[in-house]
DSSP file (Angstrom, degrees, kcal/mol; ACC not computed):
  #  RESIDUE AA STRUCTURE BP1 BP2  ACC     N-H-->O    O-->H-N    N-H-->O    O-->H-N    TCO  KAPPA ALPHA  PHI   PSI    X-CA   Y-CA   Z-CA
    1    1 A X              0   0    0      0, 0.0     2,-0.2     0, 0.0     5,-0.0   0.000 360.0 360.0 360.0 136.5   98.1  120.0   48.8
    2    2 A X    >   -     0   0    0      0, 0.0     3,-0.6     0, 0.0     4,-0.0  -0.698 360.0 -91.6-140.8-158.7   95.0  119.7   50.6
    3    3 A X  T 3  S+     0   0    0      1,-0.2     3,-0.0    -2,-0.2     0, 0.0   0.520 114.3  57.4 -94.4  -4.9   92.9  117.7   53.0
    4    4 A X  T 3  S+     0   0    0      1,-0.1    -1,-0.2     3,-0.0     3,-0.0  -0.188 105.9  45.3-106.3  40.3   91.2  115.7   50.4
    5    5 A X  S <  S+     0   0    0     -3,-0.6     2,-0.3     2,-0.0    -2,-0.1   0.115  82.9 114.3-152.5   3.9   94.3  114.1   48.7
    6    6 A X        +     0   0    0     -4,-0.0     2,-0.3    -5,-0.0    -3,-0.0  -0.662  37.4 163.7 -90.7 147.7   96.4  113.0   52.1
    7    7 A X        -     0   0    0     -2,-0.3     3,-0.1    -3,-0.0    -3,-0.0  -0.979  48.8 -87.9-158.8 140.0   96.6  109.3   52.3
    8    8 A X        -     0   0    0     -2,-0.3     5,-0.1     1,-0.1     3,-0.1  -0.062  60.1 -91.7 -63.9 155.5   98.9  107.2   54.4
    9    9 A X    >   -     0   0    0      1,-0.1     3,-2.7     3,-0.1     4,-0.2  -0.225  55.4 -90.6 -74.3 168.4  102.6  106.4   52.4
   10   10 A X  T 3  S+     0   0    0      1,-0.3    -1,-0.1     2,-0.1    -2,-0.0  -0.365 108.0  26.7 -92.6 175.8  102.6  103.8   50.8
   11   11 A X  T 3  S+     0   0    0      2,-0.2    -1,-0.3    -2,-0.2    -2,-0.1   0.470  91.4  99.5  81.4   2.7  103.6  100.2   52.4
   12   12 A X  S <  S+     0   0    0     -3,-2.7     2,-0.2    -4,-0.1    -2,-0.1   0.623  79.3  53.1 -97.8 -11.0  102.7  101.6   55.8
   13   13 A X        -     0   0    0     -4,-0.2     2,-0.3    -5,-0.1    -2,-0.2  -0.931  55.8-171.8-115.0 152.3   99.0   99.6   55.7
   14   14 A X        -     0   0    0     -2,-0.2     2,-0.3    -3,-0.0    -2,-0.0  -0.839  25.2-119.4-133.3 161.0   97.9   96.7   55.2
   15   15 A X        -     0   0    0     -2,-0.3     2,-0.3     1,-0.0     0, 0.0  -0.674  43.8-116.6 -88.9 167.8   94.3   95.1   54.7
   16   16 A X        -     0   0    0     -2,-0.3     2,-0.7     1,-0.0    -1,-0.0  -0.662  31.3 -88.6-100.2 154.8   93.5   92.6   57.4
   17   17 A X        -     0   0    0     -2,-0.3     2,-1.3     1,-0.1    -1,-0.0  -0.543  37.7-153.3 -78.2 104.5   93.0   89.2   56.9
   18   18 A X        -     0   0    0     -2,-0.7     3,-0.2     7,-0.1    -1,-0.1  -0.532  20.2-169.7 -77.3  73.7   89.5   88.2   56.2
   19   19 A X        +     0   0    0     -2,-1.3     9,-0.2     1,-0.2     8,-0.1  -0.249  56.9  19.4 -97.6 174.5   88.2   84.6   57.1
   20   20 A X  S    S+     0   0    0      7,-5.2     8,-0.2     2,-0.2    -1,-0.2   0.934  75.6 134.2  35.6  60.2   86.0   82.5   56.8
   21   21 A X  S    S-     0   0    0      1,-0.4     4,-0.3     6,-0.3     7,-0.2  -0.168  79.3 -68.8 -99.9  16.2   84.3   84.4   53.6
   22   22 A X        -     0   0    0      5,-0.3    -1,-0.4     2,-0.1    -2,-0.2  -0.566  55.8 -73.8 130.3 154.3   84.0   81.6   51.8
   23   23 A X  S >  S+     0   0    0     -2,-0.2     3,-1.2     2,-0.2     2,-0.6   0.929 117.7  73.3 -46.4-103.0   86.3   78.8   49.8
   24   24 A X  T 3  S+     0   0    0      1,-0.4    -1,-0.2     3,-0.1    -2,-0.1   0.375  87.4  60.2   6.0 -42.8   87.0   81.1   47.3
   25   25 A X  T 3  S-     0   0    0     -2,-0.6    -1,-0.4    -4,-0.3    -2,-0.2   0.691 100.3-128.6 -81.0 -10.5   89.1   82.8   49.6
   26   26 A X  S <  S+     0   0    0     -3,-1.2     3,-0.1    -4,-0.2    -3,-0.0   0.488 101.4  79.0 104.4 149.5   91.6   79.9   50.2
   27   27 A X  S    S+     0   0    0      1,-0.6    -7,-5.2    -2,-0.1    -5,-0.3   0.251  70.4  88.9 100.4  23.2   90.5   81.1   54.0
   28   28 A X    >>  +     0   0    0     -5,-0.5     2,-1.2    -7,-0.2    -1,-0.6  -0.243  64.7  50.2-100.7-149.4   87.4   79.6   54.3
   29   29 A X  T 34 S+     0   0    0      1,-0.3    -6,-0.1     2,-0.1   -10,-0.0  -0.592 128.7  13.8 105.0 -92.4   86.6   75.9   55.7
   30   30 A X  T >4 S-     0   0    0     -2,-1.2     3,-3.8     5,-0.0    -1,-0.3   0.105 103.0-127.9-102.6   3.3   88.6   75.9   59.0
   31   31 A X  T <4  -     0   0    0     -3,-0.5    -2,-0.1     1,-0.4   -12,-0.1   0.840  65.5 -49.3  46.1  38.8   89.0   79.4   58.8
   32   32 A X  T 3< S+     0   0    0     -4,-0.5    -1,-0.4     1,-0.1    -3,-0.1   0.106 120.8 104.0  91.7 -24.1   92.7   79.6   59.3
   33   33 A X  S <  S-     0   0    0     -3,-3.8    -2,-0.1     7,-0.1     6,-0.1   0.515  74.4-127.2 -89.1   5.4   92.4   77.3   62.1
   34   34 A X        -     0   0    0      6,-0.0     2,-0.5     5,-0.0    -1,-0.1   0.139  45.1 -66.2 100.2 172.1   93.5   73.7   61.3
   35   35 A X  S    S-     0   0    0     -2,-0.0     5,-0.0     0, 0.0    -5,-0.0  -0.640  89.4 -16.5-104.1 146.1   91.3   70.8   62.0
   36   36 A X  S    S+     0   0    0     -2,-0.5     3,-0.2     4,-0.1     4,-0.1   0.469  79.8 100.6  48.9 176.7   90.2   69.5   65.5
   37   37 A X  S >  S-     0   0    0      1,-0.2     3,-2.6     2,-0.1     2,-1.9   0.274  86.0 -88.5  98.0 124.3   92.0   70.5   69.0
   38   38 A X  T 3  S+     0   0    0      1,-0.3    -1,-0.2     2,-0.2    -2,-0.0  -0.405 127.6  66.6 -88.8  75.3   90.8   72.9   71.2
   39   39 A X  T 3  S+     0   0    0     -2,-1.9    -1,-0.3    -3,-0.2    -2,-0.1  -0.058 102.4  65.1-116.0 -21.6   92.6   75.8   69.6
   40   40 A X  S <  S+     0   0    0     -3,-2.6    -2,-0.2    -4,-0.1    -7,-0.1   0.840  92.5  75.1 -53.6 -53.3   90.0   74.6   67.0
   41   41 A X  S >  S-     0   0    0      1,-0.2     3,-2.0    -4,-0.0    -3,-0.0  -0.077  81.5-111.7-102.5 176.4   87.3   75.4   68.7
   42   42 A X  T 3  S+     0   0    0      1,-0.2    -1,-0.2     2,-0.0     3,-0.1  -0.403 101.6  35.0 -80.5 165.7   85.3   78.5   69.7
   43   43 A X  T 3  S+     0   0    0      1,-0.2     2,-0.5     0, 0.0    -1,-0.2   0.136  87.5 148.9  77.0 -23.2   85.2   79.7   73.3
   44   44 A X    <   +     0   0    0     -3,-2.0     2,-0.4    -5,-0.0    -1,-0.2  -0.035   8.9 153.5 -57.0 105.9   89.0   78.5   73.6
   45   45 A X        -     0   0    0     -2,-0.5     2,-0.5    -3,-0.1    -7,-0.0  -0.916  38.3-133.1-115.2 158.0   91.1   80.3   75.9
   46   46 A X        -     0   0    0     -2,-0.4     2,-0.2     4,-0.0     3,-0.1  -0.736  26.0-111.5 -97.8 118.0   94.1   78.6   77.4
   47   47 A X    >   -     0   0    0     -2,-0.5     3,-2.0     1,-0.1     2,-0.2  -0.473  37.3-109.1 -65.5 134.9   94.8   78.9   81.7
   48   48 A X  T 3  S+     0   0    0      1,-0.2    -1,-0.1    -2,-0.2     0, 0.0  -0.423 113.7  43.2 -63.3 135.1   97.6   80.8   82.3
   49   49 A X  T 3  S+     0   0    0      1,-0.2     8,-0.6    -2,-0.2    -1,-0.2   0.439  80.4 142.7  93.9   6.9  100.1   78.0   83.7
   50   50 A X    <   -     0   0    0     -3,-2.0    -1,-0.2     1,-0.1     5,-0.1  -0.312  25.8-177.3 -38.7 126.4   99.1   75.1   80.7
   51   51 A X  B >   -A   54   0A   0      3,-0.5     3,-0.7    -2,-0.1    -1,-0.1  -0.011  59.6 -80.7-128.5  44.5  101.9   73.3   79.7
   52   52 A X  T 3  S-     0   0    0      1,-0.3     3,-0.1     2,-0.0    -2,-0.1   0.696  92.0 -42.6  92.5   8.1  100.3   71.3   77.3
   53   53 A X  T 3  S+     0   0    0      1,-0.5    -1,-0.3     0, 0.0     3,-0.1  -0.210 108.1 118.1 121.8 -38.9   98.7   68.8   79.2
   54   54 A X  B <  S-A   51   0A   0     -3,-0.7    -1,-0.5     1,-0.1    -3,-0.5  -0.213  83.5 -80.3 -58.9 155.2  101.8   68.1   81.7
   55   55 A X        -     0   0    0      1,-0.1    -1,-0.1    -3,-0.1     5,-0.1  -0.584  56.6-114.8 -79.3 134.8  101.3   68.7   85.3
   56   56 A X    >>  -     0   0    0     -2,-0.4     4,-1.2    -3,-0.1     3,-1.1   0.140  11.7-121.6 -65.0 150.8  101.7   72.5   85.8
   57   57 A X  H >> S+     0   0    0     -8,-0.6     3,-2.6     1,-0.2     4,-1.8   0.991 116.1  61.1 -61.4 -61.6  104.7   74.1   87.9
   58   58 A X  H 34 S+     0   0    0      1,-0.3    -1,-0.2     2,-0.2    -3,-0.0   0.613 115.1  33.7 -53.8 -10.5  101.8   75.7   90.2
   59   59 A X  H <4 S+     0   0    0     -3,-1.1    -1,-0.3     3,-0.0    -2,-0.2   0.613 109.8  65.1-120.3   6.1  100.8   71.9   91.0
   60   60 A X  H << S+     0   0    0     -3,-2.6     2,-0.2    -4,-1.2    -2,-0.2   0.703  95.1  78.5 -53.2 -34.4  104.6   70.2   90.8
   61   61 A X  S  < S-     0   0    0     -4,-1.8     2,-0.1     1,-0.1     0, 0.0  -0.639  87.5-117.3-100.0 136.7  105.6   72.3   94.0
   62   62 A X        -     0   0    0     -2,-0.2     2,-0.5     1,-0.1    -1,-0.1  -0.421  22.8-134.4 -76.0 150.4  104.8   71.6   97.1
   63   63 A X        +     0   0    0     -2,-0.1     2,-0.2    -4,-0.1    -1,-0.1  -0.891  30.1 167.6-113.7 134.1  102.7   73.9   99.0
   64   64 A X        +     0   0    0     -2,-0.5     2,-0.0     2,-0.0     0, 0.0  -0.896  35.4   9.9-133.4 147.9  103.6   75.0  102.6
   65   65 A X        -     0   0    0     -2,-0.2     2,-0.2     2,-0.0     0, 0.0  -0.162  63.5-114.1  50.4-158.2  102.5   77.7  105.3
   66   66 A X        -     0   0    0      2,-0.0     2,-0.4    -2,-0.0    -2,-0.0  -0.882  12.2-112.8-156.6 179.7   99.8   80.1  105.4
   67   67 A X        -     0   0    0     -2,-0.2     2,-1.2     4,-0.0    -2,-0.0  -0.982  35.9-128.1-129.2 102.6   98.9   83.7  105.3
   68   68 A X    >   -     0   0    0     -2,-0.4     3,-1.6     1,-0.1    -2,-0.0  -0.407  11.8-158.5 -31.2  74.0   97.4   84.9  108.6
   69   69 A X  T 3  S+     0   0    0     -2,-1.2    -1,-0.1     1,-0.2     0, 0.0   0.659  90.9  52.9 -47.1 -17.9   94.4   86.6  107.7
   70   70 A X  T 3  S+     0   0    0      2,-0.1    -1,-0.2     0, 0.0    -2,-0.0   0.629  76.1 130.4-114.1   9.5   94.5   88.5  111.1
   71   71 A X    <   -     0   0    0     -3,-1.6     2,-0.6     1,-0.1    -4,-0.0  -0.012  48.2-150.2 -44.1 124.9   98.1   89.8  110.8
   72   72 A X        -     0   0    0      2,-0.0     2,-0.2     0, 0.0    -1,-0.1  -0.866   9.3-157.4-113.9 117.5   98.3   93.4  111.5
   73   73 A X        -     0   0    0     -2,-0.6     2,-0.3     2,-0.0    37,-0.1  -0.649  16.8-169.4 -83.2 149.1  101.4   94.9  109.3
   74   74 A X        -     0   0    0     -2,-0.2     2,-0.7    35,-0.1    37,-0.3  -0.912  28.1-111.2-136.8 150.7  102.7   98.3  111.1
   75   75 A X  E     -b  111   0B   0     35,-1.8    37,-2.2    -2,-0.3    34,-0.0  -0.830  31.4-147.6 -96.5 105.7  104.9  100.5  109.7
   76   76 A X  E     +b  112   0B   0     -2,-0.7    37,-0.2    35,-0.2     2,-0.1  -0.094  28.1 157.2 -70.3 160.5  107.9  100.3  111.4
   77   77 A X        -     0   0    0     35,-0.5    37,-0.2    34,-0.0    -2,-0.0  -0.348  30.1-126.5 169.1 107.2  110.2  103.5  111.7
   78   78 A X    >>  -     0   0    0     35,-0.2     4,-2.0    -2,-0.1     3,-1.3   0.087  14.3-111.2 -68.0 156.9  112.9  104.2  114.6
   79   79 A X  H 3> S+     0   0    0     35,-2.5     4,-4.4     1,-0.3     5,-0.3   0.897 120.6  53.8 -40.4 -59.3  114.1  107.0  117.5
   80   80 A X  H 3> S+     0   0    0     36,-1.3     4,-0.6     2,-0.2    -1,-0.3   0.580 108.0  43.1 -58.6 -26.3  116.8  107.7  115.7
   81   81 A X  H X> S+     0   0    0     -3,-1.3     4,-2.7     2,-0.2     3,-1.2   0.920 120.2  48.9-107.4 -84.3  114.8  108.6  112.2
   82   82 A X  H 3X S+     0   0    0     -4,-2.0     4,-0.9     1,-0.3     3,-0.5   0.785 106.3  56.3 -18.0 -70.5  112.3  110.6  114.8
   83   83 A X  H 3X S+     0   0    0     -4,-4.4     4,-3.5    35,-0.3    -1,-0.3   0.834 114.9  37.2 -49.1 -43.0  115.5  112.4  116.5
   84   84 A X  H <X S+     0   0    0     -3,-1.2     4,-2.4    -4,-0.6    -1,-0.2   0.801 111.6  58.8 -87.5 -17.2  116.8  114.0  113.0
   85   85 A X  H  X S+     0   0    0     -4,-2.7     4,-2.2    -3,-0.5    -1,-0.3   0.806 112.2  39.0 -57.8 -40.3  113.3  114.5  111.9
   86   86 A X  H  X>S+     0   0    0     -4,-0.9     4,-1.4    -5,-0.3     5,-1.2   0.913 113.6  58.6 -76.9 -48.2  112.9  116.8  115.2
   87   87 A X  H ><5S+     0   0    0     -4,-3.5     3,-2.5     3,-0.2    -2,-0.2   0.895 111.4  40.2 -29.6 -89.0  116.5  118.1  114.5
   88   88 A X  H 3<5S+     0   0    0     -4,-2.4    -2,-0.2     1,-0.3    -1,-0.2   0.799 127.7  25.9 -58.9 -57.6  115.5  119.4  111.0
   89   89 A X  H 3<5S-     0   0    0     -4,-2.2    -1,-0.3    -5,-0.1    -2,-0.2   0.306 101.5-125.9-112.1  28.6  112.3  120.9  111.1
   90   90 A X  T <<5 +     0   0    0     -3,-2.5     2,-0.9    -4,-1.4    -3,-0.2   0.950  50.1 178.8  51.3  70.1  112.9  121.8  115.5
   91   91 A X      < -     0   0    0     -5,-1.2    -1,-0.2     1,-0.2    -2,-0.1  -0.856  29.0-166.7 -83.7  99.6  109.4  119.8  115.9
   92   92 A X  S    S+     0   0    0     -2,-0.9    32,-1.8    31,-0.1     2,-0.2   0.965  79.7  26.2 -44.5 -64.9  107.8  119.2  119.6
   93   93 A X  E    S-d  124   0C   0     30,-0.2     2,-0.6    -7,-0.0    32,-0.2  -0.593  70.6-161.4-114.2-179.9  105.4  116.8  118.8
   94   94 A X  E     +d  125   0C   0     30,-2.4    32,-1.6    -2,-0.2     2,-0.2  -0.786  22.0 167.8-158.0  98.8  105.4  114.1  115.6
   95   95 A X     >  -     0   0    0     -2,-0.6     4,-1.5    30,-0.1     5,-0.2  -0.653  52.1 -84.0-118.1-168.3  102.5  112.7  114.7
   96   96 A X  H >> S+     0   0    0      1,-0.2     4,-2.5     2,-0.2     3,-1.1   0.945 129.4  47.2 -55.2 -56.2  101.0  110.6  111.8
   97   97 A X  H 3> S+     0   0    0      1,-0.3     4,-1.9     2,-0.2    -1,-0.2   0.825 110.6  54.9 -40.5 -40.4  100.3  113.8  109.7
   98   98 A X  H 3> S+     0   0    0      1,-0.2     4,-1.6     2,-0.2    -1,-0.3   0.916 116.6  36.6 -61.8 -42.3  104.0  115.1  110.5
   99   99 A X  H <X>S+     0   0    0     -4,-1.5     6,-1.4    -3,-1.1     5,-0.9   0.827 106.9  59.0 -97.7 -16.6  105.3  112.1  109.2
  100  100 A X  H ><5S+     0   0    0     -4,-2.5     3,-2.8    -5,-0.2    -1,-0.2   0.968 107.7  58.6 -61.5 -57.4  102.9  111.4  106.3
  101  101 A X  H 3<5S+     0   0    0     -4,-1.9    -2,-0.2     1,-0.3    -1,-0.2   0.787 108.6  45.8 -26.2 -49.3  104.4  115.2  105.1
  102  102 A X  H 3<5S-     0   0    0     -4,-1.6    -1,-0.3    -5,-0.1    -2,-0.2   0.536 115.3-106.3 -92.7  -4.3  107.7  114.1  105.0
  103  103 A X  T <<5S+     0   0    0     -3,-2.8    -3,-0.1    -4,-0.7    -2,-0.1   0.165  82.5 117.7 120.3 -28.0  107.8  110.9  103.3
  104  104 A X  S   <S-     0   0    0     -5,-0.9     2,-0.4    -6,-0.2    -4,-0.2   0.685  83.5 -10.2 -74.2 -59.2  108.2  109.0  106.0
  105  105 A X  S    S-     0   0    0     -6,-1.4     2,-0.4    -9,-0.2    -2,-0.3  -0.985  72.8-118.2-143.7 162.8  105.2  106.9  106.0
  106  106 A X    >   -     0   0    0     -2,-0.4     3,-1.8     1,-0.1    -6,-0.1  -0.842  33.3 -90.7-121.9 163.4  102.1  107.1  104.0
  107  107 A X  T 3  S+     0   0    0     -2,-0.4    -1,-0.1     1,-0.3    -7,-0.0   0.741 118.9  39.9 -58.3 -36.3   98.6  107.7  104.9
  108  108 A X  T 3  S+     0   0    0     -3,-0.1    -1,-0.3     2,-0.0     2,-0.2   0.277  90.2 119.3 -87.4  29.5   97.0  104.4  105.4
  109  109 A X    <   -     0   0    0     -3,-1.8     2,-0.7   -34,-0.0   -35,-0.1  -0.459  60.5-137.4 -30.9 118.0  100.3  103.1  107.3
  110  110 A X        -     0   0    0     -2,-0.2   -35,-1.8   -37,-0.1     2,-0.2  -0.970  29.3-140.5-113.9 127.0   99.9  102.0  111.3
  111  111 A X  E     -b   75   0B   0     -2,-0.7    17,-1.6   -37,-0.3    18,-1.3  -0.521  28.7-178.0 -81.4 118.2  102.7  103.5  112.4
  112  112 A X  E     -bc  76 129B   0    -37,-2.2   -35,-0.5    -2,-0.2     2,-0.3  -0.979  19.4-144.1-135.4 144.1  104.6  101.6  115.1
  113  113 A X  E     - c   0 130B   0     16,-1.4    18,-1.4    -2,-0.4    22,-0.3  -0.766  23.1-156.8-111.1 147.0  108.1  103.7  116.5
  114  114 A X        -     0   0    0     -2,-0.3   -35,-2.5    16,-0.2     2,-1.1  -0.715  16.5-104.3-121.8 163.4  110.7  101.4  117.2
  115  115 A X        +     0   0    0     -2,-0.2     2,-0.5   -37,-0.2   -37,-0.1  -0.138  65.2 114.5 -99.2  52.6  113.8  101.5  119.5
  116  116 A X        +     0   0    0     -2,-1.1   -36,-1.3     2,-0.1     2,-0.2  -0.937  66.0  17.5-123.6 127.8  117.1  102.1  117.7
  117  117 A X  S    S-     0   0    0     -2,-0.5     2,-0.2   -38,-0.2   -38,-0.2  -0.471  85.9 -84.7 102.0 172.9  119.1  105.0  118.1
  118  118 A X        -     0   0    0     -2,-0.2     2,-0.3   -39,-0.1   -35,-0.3  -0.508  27.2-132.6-123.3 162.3  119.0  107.5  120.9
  119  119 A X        +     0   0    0     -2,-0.2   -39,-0.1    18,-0.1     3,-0.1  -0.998  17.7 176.8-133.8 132.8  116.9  110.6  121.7
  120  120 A X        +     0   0    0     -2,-0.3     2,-0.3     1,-0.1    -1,-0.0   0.084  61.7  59.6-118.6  32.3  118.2  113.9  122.9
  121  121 A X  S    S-     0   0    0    -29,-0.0    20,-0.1     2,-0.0     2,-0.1  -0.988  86.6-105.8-154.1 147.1  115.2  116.1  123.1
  122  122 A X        +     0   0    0     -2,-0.3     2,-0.5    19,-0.2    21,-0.1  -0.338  51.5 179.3 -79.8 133.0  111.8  115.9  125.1
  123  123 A X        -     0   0    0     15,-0.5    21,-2.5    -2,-0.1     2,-0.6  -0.984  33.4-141.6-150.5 139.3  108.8  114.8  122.1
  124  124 A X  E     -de  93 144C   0    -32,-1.8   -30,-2.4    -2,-0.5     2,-0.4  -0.964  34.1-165.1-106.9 114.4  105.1  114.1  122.4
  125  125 A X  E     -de  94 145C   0     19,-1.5    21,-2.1    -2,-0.6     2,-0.4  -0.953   9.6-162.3-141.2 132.6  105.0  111.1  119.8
  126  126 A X  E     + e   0 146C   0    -32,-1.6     2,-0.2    -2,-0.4    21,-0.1  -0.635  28.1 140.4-109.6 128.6  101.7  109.9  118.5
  127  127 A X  E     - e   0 147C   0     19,-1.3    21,-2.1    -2,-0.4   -15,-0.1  -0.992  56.2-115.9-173.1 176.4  101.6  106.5  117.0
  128  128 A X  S    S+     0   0    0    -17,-1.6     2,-0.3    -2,-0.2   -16,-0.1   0.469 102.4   9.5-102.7   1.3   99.3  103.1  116.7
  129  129 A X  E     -c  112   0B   0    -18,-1.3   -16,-1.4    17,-0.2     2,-0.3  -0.988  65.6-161.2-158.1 158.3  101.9  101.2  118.4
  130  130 A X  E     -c  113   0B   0     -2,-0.3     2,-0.3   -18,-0.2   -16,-0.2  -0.957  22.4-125.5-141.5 154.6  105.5  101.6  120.6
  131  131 A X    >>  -     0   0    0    -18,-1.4     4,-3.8    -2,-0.3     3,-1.1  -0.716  28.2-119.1 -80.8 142.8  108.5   99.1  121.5
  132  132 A X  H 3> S+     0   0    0     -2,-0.3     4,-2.8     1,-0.2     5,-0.2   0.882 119.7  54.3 -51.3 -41.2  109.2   98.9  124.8
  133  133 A X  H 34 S+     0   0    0      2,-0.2    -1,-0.2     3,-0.2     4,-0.2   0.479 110.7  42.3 -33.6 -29.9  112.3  100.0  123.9
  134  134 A X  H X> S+     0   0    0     -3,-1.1     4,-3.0   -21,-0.2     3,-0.7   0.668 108.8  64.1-121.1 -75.5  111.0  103.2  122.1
  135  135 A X  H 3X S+     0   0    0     -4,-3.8     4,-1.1   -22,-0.3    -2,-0.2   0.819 105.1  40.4 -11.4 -73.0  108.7  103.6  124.8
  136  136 A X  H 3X S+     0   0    0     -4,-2.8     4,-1.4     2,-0.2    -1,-0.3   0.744 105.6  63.6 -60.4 -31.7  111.5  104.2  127.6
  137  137 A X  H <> S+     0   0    0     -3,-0.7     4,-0.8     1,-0.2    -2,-0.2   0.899 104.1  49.7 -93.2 -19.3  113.5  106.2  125.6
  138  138 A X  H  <>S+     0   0    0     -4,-3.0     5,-0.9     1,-0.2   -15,-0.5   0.716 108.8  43.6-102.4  13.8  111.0  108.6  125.4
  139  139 A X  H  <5S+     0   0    0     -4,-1.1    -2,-0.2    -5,-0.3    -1,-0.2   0.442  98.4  71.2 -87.9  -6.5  110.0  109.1  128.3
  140  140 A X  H  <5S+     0   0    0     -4,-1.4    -2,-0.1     1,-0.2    -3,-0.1   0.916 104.5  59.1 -67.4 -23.0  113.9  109.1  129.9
  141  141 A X  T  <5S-     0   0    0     -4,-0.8    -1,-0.2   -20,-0.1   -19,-0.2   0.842 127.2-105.3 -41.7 -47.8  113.5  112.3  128.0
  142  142 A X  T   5S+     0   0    0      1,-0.2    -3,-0.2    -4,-0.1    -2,-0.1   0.320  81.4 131.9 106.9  18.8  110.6  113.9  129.8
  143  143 A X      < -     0   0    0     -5,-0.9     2,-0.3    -6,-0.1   -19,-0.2  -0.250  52.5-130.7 -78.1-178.1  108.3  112.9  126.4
  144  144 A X  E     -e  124   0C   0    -21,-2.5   -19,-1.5    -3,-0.1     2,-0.8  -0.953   7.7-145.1-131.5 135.1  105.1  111.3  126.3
  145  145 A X  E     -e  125   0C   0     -2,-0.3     2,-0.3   -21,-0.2   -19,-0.2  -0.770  20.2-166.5-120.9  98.0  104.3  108.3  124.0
  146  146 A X  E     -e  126   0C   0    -21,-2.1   -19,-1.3    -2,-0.8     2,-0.4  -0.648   5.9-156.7 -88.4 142.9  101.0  108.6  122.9
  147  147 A X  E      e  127   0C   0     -2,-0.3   -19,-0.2   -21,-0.1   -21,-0.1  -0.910 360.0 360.0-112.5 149.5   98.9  105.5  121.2
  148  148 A X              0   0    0    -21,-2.1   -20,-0.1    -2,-0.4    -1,-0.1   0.708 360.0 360.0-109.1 360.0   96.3  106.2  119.1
């Protein structure tokens, strides 16, 4: 056996289907595509949400509210989350980078610490936003709640 005798087994290819060659080919004429109707014709693509001429779900439903173009999303993440973070890896301060490391938030996040749960240890925490709530409870510590 060599490299000029391998050929795929057989039944595993097929020719493709030629059209529009000609009458002769029973696949000329309409070229497989049936007469008139814009599946008929060239350029036809179909809109995603046709249903054949009926009015589409996307214009059945009524449309209501908006999206706030000036909405700022923060990534929310609590004291308590902070506290066990400091616990584990004994941390003084916790900033974006600290928290990107761990999973915790990822880099293009604004980070806003939020108040649930308690703090038992004095923390310098750097973030783009605080709760009042989050605020006070680290400074009843002795922390400081930095914004950036």
């Amino acid at each position: 056996m060599d490299l000029s005798n391998l050929k795929p087994a057989k039944g595993s290819t097929k020719n493709r289907k030629r059209i529009a060659r000609g009458q002769g080919s029973g696949k000329g004429g309409t070229s497989t595509r049936g007469h008139k109707g814009a599946k008929s014709r060239s350029g036809y693509s179909r809109k995603p949400g046709f249903e054949g001429g009926q009015m589409p779900l996307y214009r059945r439903v009524p449309k209501f509210g908006f999206k706030n173009i000036n909405r700022v999303e923060y990534h929310g993440i609590n004291i308590d989350t902070l506290q066990k973070l400091a616990e584990d890896k004994k941390l003084k301060s916790i900033d974006q980078k600290v928290l990107v490391d761990n999973g915790l938030a990822s880099k293009k996040d604004l980070i806003k610490i939020l108040g649930r749960g308690e703090l038992s240890m004095k923390l310098e925490v750097k973030a783009h936003a605080f709760s009042e709530k989050a605020i006070s409870a680290i400074e009843a510590q002795g922390g400081v709640a930095i914004k950036l």
